[in-house]
N, C-alpha and C positions, 0 to 999 in steps of 0.2 A: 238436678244439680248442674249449676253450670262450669265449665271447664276454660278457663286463659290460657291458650297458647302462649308458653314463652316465645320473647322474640330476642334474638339476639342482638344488642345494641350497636350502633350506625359507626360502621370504621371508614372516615375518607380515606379513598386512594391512597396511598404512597406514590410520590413522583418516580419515575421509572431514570433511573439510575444512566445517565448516556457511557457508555464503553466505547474509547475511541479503538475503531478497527488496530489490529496487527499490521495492516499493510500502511497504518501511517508512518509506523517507525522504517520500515524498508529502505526507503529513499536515506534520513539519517544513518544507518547503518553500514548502505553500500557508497557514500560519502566517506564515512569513515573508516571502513576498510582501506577505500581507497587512499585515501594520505598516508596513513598511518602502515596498513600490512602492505601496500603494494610498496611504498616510498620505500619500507627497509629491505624488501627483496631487489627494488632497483639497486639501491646504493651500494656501492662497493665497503668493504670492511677499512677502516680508517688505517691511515698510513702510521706504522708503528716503529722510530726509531730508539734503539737504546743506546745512551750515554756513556760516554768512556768511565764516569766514577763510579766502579763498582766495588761494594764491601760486601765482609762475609763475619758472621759473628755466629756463637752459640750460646742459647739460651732456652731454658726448657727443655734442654736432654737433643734438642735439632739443632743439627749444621745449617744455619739462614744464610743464601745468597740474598743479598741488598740489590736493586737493580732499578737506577734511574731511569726512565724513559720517555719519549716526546710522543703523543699521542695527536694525529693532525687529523681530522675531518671527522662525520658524524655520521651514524648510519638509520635512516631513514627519518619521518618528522619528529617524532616523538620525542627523538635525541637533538633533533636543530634546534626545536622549542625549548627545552629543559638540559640541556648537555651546551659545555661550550664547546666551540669549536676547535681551541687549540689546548690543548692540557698539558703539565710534563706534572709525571707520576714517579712514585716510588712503590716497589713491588715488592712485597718477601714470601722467598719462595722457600720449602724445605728440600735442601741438596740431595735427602738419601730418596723423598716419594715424588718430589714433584710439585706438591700439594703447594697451591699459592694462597699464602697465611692471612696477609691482607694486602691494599690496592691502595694508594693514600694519593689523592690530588693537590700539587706542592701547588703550581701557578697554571694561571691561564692565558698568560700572554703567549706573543707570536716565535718570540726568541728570547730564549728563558734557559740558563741550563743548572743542573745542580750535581755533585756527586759529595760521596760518601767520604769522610773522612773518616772516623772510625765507629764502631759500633760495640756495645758493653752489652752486662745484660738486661738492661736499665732500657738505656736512649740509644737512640742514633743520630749521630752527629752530622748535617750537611752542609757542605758549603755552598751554596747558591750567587745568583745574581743579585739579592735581594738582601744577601749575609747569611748570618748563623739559624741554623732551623733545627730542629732536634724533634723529635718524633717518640713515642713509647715503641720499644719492640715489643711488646704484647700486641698492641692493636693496631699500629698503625696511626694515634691519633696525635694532634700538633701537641706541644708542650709546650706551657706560659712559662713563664719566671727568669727569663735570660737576662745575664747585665746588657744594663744600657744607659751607654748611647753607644752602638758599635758600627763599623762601617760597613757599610751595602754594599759589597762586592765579592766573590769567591775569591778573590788574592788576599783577601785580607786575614786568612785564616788558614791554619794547618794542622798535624797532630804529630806530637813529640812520643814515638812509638818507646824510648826507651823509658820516657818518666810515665807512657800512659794518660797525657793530658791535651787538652786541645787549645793552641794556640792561640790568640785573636788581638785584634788591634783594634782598638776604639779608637772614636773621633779625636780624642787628643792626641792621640799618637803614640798610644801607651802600650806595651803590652803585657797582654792579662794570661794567664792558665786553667783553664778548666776541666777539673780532676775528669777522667771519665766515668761516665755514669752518676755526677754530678750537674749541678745547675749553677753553683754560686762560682763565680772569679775572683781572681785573686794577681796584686800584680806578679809577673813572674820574677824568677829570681836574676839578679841582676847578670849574672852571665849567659840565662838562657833568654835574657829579655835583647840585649844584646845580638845575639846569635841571629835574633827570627828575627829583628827588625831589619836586620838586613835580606830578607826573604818576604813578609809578607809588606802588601802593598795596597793602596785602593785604587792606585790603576795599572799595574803591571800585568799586561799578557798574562793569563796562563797556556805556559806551553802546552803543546799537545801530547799526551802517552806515548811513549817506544812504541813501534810497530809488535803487534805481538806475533808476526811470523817472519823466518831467516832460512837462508840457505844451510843454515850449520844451528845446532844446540850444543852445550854444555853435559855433559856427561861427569860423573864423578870418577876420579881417579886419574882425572887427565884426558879421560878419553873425548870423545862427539861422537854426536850424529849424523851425517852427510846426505844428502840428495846427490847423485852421480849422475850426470847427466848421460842420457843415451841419442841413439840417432830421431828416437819418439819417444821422448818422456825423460825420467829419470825413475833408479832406484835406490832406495835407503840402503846405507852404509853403516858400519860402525868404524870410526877411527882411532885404533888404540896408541898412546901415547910416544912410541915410536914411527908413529904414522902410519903402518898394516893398516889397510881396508880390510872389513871382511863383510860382504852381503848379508844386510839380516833376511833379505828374503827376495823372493824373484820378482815381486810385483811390480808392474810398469804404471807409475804417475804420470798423468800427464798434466801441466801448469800447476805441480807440487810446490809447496815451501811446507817446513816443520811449524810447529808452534812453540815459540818457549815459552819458558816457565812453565810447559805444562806439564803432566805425568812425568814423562823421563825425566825432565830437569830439576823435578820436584822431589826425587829420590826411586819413582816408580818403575814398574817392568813395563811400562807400554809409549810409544812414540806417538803424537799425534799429528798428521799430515792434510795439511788442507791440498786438497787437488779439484779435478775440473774430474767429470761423469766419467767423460771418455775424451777422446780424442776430438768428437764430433759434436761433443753436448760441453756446454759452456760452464753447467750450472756445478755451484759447489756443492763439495762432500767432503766431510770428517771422518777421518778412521784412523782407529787405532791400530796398533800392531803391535805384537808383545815381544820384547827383545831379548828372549829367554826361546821362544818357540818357532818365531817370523812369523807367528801365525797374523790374518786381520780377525780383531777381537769382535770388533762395532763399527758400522759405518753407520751415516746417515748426512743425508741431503739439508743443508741449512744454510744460512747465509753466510757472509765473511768473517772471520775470527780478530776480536776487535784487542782481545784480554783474555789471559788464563791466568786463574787465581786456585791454588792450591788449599785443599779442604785440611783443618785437622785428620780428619778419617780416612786421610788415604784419598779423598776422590778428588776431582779437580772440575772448576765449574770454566766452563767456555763462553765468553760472551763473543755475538753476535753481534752485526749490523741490525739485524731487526729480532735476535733474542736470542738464547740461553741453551747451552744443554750441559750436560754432566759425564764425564768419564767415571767410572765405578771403578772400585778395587778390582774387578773381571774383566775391566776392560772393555765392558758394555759404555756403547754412547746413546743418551736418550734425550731427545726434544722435553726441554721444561716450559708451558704455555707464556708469554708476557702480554699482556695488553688484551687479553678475549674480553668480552661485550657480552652481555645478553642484549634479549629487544630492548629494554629501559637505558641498558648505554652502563649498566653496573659491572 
């Protein structure tokens, strides 16, 4: 008997597959490191200033500070390619944690400014270089539907805190009312239209804010606050309506002023005092003092005090030259973040 070998039938080759080495990506990677992670550890963190128009509204159960701000330079390539260069934002932060709710980028020009005329639980209303802008306080995002044709200038708009409406002058020269937390206008009523045409404008200056610190505060009942000056420094006084000083406490300021409208003047038991470190250190600090105890409640090292704006809840938010903090019902003062970046520039 004979026996066939099976054979197993003829498979060509398969072409062999070329894998480019590992070490050709190398070169592209240490490229791009280098633009990219070296660029943002050279670059300094972009120059952060906030704007005198600061609002504070609640919505959602949080006291929001509002906080305009100029954002100039960029931090490392990634942000020069994809980031502009000059931004001015709008920040909302919550007064009682800190917690910054959203970050909205208003303009990107070089000198641009905007502040807050009032805020609902709705919108938020800006007055810009640009005109009227309004914002969701939920998120942060722009809002369509404004009357138009209005005029492109921050003088040309206000807010009438008694009726709750916002002010505005259109290109005829008209002026309109905008309910707050509203969209639609309406012309105003003939005495209050009156009133603000003599107020708003599309090229009148707007002044600049009161300085928000004084040698002297407001006290109720007549009395103040006083800085006394000494042979190095001064220290806090109380002045009761017959004029008695009494020391609220021993501490020596040195290049002291108060702040108004802040805590004490707001109805509070605490003073806030901008002063210089020491004697020998230039740099500012905030503290409070409580005028019940002398004790200092909070200090802390921050910029210059630009505005104090008085919280419903008792607290009182401090704006800065270059950012924010909050006095607490205890007197505590805490640094609120404005303007931080990650690597993308977010």
């Amino acid at each position: 008997m004979n026996y066939t070998l099976p054979v197993a039938p003829y498979e060509s080759p398969r072409p062999r597959r070329r894998r480019f080495p590992v070490l050709f990506f190398v070169p592209f990677l240490i490229v791009g490191f280098m633009l990219f992670g070296v660029s943002y550890l050279a670059f300094p963190e972009p120059d952060v200033e906030v704007q005198p128009g600061v609002g504070v509204t609640k919505a959602g159960g949080r006291e929001i500070v509002l906080v305009p701000y100029a954002r100039h330079g960029v931090r490392g390539m990634f942000q020069l390619i994809f980031r502009d260069m000059f931004q001015v934002r709008l920040a909302a932060a919550d007064a009682g944690t800190g917690e910054v709710l959203w970050d909205t980028q208003l303009s990107d020009e070089l000198i641009w400014e905007a502040s807050v005329l009032a805020a609902g639980e709705r919108y938020v209303y800006l007055a810009t270089d640009s005109g009227l802008t309004v914002l969701d306080v939920r998120d942060g995002s722009l809002v369509d539907g404004l009357p138009s044709p209005l005029v492109a200038a921050r003088s040309a708009y206000g807010y009438d805190a008694q009726n709750r409406q916002i002010m505005a002058l259109n290109t005829q020269g008209a002026v309109l009312a905008i309910r707050l937390d509203a969209l639609s206008a309406a012309p105003a009523e003939p005495q209050a239209a009156a009133a603000w045409a003599q107020t708003l404008s599309a090229e009148r200056h707007i002044a600049s804010p009161p300085s928000a610190i004084a040698a002297e505060a407001t006290l109720a009942a007549g009395e103040r606050l006083k800085l006394h000056q000494l042979a190095l420094g001064s220290v806090l006084v109380r002045v009761a309506a017959d004029g008695k000083e009494t020391p609220v406490n021993g501490t020596v300021f040195h290049r002291a002023a108060i702040v108004v409208d802040g805590p004490a003047a707001a109805g509070g038991q605490y003073a806030l005092i901008k002063h210089s470190a020491s004697v020998n250190d230039t740099s500012t600090v905030l503290t409070a003092v409580s005028l019940e105890t002398g004790t200092v409640t909070g200090s802390l090292t921050i910029g210059a005090p630009e505005r104090a704006v008085a919280l419903p809840n008792g607290m009182t938010a401090v704006v800065t030259d270059s950012g924010f903090a909050t006095v607490g019902t205890d007197g505590r003062v805490t640094a609120l973040p404005i303007g931080a970046t990650d690597f993308f520039g977010n």
